[in-house]
N, C-alpha and C positions, 0 to 999 in steps of 0.2 A: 707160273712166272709173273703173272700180270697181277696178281694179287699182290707179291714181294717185290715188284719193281719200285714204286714209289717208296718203302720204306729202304730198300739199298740204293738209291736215290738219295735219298735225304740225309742218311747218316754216312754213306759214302763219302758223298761231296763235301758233307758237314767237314769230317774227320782228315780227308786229302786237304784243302785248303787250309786247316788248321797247321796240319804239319810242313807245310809250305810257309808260313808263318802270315796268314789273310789275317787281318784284324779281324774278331772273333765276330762284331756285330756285321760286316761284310759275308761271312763264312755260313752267320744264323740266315740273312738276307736271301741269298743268290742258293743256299743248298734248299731253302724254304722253295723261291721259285722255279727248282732245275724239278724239285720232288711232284711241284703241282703240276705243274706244264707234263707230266706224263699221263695225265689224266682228264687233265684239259688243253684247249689251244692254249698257245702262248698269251695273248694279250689277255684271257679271258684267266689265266693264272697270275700275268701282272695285276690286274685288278684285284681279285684275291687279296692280295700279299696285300695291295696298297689298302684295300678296305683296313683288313686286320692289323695292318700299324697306326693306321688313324682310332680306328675303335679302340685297339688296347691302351691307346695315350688319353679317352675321353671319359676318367674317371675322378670323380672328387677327391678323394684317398689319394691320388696322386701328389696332389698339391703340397702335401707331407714332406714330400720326398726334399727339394729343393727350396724347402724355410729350414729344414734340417739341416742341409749342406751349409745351406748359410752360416745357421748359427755356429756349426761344427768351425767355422773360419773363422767366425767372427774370435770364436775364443781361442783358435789356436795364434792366431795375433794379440789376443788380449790380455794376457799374461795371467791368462788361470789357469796353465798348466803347472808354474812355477809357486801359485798357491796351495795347489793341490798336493804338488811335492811334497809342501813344506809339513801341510797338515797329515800327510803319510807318516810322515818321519816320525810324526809326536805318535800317530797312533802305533807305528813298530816300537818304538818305545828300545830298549836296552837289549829286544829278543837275537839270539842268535843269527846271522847273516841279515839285520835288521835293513840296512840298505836296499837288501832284494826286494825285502816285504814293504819297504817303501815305494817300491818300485811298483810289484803288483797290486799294490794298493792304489798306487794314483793312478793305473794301469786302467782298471777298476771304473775308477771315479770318473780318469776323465772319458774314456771309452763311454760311460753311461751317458753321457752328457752330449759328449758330439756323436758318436756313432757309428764312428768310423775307427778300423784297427789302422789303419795306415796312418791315419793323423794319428793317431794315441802313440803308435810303437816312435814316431818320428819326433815327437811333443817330449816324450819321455823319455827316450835313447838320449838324445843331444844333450841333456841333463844331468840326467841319471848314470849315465854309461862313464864319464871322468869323475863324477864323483868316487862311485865303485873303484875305480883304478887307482885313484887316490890313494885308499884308503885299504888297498892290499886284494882286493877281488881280481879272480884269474878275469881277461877281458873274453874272454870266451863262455866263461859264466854269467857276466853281466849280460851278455848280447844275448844268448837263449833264456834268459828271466824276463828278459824285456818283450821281447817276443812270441814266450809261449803266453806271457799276461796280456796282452794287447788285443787278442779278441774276444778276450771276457767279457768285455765292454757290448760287443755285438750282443749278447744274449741279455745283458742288463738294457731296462728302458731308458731311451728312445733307442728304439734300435730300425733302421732303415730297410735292413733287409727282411725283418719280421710284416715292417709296412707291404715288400714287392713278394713277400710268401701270400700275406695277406689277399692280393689281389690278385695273383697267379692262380691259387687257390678257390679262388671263386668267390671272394665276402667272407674269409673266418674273421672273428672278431680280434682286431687288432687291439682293444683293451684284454680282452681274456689271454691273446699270443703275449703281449708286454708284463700280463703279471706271472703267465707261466715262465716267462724268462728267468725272475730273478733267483729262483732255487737253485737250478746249475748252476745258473751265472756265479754266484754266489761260493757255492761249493767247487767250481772248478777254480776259484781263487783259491779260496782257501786249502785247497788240495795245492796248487802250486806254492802255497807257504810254506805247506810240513814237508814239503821236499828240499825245498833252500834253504831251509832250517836244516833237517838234517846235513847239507854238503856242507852247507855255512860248519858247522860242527866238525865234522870230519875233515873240513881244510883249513879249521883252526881260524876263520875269519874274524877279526875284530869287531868289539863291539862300540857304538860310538859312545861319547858324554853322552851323560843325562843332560835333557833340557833344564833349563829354571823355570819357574812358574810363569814367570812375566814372558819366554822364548814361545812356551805352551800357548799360554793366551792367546798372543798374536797372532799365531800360525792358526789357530782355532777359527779365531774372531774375523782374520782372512778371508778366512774358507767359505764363511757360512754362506756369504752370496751367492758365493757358485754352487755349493753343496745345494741351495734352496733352490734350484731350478729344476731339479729331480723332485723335490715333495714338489716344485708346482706343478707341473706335468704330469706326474704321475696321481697327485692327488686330484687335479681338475679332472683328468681322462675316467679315471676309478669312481670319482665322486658321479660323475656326469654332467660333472658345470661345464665340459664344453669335451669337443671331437677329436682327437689324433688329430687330425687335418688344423683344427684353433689352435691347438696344442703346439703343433712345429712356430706357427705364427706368431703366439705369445711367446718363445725361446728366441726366435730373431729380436723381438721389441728388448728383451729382457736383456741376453747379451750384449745388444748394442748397450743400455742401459751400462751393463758393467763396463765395459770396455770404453765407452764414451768420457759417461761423466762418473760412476764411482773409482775406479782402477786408473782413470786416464791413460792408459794405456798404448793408446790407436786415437789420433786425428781425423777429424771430417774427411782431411786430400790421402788417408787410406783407404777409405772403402771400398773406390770405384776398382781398385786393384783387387782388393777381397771380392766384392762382387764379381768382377770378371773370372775371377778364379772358380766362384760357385756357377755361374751360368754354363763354364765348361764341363765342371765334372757333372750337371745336371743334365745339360745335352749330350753328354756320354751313356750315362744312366737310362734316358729316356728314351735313347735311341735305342738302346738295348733290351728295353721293353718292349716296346712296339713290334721289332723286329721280330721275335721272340713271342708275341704272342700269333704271329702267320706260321712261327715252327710249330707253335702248340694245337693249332688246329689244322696241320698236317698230318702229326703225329694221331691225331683224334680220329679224326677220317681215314688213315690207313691200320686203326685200331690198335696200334701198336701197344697200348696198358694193358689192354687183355691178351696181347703174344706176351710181353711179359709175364703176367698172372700165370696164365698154361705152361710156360717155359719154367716157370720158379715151383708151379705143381706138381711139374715131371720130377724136381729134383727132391721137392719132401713134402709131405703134406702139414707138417707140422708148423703153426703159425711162426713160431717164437725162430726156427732153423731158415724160415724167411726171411723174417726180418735182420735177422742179422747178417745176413747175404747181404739186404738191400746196405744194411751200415758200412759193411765191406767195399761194395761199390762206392757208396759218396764218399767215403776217405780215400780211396784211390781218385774218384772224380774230382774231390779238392784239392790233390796233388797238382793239378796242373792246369785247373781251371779256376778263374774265379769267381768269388761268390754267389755276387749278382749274378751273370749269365747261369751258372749253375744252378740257381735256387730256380731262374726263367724256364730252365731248358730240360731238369728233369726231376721238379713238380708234376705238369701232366700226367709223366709215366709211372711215376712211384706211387702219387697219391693215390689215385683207382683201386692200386693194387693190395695198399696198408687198408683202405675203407674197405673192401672188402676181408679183410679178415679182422675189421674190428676195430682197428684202432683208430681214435680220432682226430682231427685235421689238427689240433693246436697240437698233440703229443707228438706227432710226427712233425709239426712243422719244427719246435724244440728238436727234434734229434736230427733233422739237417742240417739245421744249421750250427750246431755244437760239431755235427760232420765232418762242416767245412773249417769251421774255426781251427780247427787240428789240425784239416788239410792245409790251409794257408798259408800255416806255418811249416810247412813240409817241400821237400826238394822234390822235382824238380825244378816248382814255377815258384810255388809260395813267395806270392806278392809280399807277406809282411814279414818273411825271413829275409828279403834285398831288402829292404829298408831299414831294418834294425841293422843288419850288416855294415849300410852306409853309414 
């Protein structure tokens, strides 16, 4: 019993406070310190905890996180979601249910750029969702396009949660995680096209004019600043002219840049509200790391990856009959968690248990979070199903 005390501890308390409705980063916190304090005195547990939230906040790689946020604001104020739009529209071109494909295309685009599905589904609903209606699309089709598209964007580069897999994970190479991204990424768009293409089809959806040359152009010619912030990023990061960490930071100078003085878009006496915006979801974020890294070496110490490993043993020995256990669980996990805490909270456990049979830290880190991206969008929490909804 003394052995399995601290792990029904930990995920006890975890999982009771959760359903009670504890904000998630309180619930990591307090089931972190109810789990140690069984194994050490109290103060000597508070310490603990407080070491390992300080240490998991004292990494370079971090700093990523919140020039991301930023720029992610910067442009959902700056009116490049509504460029992106536009240059969607030219590339759906005349295709059947081409609106949708505007849709997950600038879904796409701008998700790649800020990072976040919740600003994308939000950037892009408010837009995209009356045009649809407009134009004869059921309002229930628009809102599941816009939604299932909006965490594509997660698995395209910059992507923030690849940065907190990155660092959970122990050092995997955030260049190697951001180029492994773009192949799904990639294909789970365009797998969301030939499906709205087909219904587009079968419920008779109209198709818009043709652009003029001159409509093409500009929407092109728009784009391309924002479009360029992806080849700089990704080609500085890839090239090795400078780090994910310079990377977030040359995207805030740059978006400012657009949003300032090319777009005009946003005033000087906006920032400090943008700012204040990103300082909050950054100290949410951060906090939830820190937090989160006292769970992970709880979890460690009560060896819980290898009760995993033996428990998933018992059931098959066969690698592949595993894994897809483990896939089973993070779509359920994504149901009702969200990303970030989920990618903090069971990395530890999974990862041990894929390296042991083989697989390696970027392939597995790709298939969490594509996971979660399904999950998100799923009932009963799915953060970016209430937002498209609203």
């Amino acid at each position: 019993m003394d052995y399995w005390l601290p792990i029904i501890v930990l995920f006890g308390a975890f999982f009771f406070m959760l359903a009670l409705g504890v904000p998630i980063v309180y619930a990591i916190g307090l089931s972190t310190l109810a789990s140690i304090s069984t194994q050490l005195d109290f103060n000597s547990a508070l310490s603990v905890v407080s070491q390992k939230l300080a240490s998991g906040l004292d990494s370079f790689t971090l700093l990523a996180i919140p020039f991301f946020i930023l720029s992610g604001n910067i442009m959902n104020h700056g009116g490049i979601a509504r460029r992106l739009i536009n240059f969607a529209r030219i590339l759906g071109g005349r295709l059947p249910g081409s609106l949708a494909h505007c849709n997950i295309l600038a879904n796409m685009l701008f998700g790649a750029i800020s990072g976040s599905a919740v600003a994308s589904a939000a950037a892009m609903g408010g837009v995209m969702h009356p045009q649809q209606v407009k134009e004869g699309y059921d309002p229930a089709f628009s809102t599941a396009v816009n939604v299932a598209s909006a965490p594509t964007g997660l698995l395209i580069p910059p992507s923030n949660t690849l940065i907190v897999y990155s660092l959970v994970s122990g050092g995997t190479s955030i260049a190697a995680l951001f180029l492994a991204g773009y192949v799904p990424g990639i294909l789970l768009g365009l797998a969301l096209m030939v499906i709205a293409g087909i219904i587009a089809v079968r419920r008779g959806y109209p198709k818009p004019e043709r652009p003029t040359l001159r409509q093409a152009g500009v929407a092109i010619w728009m784009a391309i600043p924002s479009i360029f912030l992806i080849v700089l990023i990704m080609g500085g990061v890839l090239s090795g002219i400078f780090t994910p960490t310079e990377a977030s930071a040359i995207a805030v100078i740059y978006t400012l840049f657009l949003a300032l003085v090319l777009y005009r878009e946003i005033s000087v006496k906006d920032l400090p509200k943008i700012f204040l915006e990103s300082v909050i979801t950054t100290a949410i974020v951060l906090l939830l790391i820190g937090s989160s890294m006292g769970m992970s070496w709880a979890m460690s110490n009560a060896d819980v990856p290898f009760l995993i490993l033996d428990l998933l043993n018992t059931i098959s020995d066969n690698p592949i009959i595993i894994l897809l256990i483990i896939n089973i669980i993070l779509l359920i996990i994504g149901t009702f968690m969200d990303m970030t805490p989920a990618v903090l909270i069971f990395t530890p456990i999974f990862l041990p248990v894929v390296t042991e049979l083989g697989m390696d830290p970027i392939h597995f880190g790709i298939v969490m979070v594509l996971n979660m991206c399904i999950g998100i969008c799923t009932p009963p929490v799915g953060s970016v199903l209430f937002v498209g909804c609203s």
